[in-house]
N, C-alpha and C positions, 0 to 999 in steps of 0.2 A: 402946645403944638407937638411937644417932643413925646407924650407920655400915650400910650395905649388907649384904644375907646373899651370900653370893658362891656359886655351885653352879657345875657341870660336867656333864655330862648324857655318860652311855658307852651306847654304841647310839642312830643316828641315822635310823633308819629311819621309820617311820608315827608311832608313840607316843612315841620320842623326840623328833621336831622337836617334837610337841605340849608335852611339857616345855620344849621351847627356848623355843620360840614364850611358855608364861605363864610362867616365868622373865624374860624381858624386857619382857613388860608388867605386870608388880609392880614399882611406885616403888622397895618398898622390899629390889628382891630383885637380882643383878647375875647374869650370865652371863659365868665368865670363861674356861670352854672346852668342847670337843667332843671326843670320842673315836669313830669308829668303825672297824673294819675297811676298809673299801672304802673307795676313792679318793676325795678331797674333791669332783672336779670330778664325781663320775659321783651326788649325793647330793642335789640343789639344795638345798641349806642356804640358807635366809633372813638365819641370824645371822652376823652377820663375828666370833667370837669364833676364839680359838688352835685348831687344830685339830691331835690326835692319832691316829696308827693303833692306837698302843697304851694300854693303862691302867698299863703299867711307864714309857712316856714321860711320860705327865701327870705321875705323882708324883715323879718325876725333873726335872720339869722346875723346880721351885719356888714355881711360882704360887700363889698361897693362896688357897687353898679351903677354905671351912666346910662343905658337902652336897655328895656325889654322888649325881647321879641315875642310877639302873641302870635301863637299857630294852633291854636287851639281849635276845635270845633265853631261854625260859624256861630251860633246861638248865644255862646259865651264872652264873643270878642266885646262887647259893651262894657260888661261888666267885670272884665280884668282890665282891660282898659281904663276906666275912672279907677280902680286901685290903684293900679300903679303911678298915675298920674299924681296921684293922692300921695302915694311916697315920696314924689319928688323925681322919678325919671321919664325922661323919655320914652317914646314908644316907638315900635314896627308893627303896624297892625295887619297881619294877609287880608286880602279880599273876602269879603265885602268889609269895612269896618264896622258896618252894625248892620243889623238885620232890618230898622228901620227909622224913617230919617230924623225921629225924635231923639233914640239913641245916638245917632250920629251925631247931631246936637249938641246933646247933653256930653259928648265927647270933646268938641270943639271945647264950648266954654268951659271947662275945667282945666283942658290947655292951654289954654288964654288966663285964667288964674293962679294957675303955676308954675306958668311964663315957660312950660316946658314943648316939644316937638313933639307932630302924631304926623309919623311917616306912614303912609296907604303902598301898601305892595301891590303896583300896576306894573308887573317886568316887562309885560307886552308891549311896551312903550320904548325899550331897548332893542329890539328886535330890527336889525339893519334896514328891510322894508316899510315898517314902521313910522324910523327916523327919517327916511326918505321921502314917503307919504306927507308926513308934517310939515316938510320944507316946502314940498313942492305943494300946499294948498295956501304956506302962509305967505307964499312969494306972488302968489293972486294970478300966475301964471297958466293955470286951467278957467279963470274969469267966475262969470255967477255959477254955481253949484244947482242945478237943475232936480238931478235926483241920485241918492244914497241906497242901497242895497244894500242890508247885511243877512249874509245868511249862515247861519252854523247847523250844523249837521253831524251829530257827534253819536256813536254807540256808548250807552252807559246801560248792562246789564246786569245780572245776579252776581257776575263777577266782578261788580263795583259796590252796585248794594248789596253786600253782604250779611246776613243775619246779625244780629246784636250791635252794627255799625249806626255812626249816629248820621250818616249817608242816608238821606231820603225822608229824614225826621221835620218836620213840619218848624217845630220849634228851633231844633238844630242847624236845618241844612238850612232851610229857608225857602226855596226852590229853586228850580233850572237852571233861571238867569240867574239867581244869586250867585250860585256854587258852581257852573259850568262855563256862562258865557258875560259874567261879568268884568273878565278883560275886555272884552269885544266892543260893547256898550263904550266903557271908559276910551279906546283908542274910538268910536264915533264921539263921542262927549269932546275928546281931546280937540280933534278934526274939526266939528262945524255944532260946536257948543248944544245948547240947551235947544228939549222937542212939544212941541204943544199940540193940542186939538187930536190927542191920543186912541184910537179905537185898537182893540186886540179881541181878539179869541183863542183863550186857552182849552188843549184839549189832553185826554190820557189816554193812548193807543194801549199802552201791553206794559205799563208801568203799577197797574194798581195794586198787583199784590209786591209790589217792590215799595213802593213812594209814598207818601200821602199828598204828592201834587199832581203839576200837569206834567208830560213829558214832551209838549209839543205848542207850538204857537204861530200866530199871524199877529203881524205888529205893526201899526202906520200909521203915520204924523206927519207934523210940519214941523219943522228947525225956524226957532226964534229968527236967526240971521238971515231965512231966505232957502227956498228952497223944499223940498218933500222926501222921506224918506221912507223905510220898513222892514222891517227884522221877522226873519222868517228862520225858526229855529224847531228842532226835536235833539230826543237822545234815546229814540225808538228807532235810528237806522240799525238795521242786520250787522251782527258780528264784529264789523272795525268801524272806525271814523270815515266820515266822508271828505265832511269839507269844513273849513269856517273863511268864507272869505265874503271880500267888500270892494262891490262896483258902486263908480263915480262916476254919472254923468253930468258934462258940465258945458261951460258956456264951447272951451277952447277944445276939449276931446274928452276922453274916458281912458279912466283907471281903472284896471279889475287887481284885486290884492288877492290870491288863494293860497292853497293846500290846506293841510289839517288843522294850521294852526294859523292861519294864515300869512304867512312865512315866505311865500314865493310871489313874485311880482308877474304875473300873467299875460298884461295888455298895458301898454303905457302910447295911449296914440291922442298927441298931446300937439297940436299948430305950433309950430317954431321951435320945440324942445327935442333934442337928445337924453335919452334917458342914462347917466352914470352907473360906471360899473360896479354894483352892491359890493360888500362884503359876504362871506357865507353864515347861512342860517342855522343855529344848530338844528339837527335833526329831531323830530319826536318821534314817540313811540305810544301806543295805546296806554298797554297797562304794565309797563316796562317799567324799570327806575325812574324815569323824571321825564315828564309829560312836556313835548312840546316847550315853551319857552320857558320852564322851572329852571334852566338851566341860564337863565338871565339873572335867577337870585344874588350872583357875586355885586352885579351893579347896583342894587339895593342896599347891599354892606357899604360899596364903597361912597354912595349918596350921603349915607347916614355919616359918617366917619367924614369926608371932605365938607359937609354942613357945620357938623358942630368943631371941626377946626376952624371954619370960617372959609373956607375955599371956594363956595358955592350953594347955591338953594334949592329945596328941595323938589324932588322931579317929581313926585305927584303928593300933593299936601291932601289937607285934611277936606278942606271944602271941596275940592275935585273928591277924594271919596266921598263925602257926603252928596253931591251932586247924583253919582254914577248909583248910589243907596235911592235917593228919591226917585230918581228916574224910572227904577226898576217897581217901587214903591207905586208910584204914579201906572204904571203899566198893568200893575195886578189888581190897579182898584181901576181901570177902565174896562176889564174884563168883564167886573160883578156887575157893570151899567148892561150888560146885555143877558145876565141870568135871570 
């Protein structure tokens, strides 16, 4: 209880410094190395911890390590994942944890054989509107769930997919929903669980000489528990971000959750309810330092750290990622039913 969580963070790019970065501002949490690909001097690293090219060097190398953080490129998360696992630590795996729900899988039951933790990075679920939304759907206080609206509407240009970037890779990224609106999906997944009887149509406005998917979609189903919903998503809007928000119509009134990141409570017109006074959202920015709710990563460290002191469990496990993998899974093979 008294002694340091000690983690290593593999992939140092945008979202991993940010792991570095609240790893070292938790008292009770230590940084004791770095793994990426590319050269140390070409990465400006903040933290002076060991640094590796490789994830066969780190564990080689001796250091003791309780958590690896995986930030790596999405295509890779499965398969540094079982390594590590395979060492004997713990994991933080970012969004999505595997690209598909086999791998996921095969994630699960190896942490179950090593009796070790696979934390899924869903920060959206910290996000003061959020926690708010989850209270007031699990309090049954809006009554039967009628219909779900998610709509994300995001700019992702040449200045995100950038030449030589593994942004847009088929293999790597994964697609849309993978790498862009897979918090979104997991805070519906969270909400009003698992969705059946799937139709989509994906499509690519002004993305094909950037991507090799879609950059656009119509999504609509039914929720297991009751109720109809639909995800209407692109990353062909002009310039900036639009929107990513999510209206609830229900038995007792309607929620609308918006802005960019979905961060501001818009309509809460609810029979019998006063809506409580939020805390504040942090701010996002497009293509600025830390996107909309990246800035929720500290409560991630701290989940990790009060879990394995025994303090509490974890806010979003492995089957909820693997869930929000299938989902997404299920979505792009209801697409092919119509080509």
């Amino acid at each position: 209880m008294d002694r340091k969580i000690k983690f290593a963070v593999v992939g140092c790019g945008h979202i991993g410094k940010r792991h570095a970065e609240m790893i070292s501002r938790n008292e009770e949490a230590e940084l004791v190395a770095l793994v990426d690909v590319k050269p140390k001097e070409s990465l400006n690293l903040q933290q002076d911890a060991p640094f590796f090219s490789t994830l066969s060097e780190l564990l080689e190398s001796g250091i003791d390590i309780d958590v690896i953080n995986i930030a790596t490129p999405n295509g890779y998360h499965a398969e540094i994942a079982l390594e590590v696992l395979g060492s004997g630590r713990h994991i933080v795996v970012e969004k999505p944890i595997a690209l598909t729900k086999s791998d996921a899988e095969k994630i699960i039951y190896k942490a179950l054989n090593v009796h070790k933790h696979v934390f899924a990075v869903m920060q959206n679920r910290y996000s003061p509107p959020s926690v708010w939304i989850k209270d007031l759907v699990e309090s049954g206080k809006l009554g039967r769930i009628y219909m779900v609206q998610l709509n994300c509407y995001w700019n992702r240009d040449e200045r995100y997919y950038k030449s030589g970037s593994w942004h847009g890779s088929k293999t790597l990224d994964g697609g849309t929903l993978f790498t862009q609106f897979s918090h979104f999906i997991d805070i519906m997944y969270w909400l009003f669980g698992d969705i059946k009887n799937i139709s989509a149509k994906l499509m690519d406005h002004n993305h094909s000489a950037l991507t090799e998917f879609e950059d656009s979609g119509f999504v609509n189903f039914d929720f297991v528990n009751g109720g109809s919903g639909c995800i209407n998503f692109s990353t062909a809007v002009w310039n900036a971000n639009l929107e990513s928000s999510m209206t609830i119509i229900a038995e007792n009134g309607s929620v609308k959750i918006g802005g960019q990141y979905m961060d501001k409570v818009e309509v809460c017109h609810v029979y019998d309810y006063t809506m409580p006074e939020l805390a504040p959202t942090n701010p996002g920015n497009d293509y600025g330092a830390y996107k909309g709710s990246a800035q929720n990563h500290h409560y991630i460290i701290e989940n990790v750290v009060n879990v394995l002191k025994g303090r509490s469990s974890i806010t979003t496990n492995a089957l909820e990622g693997l869930k929000v993998v299938e989902i997404i899974e299920r979505i792009y093979q209801a697409d092919k039913i119509f080509e």
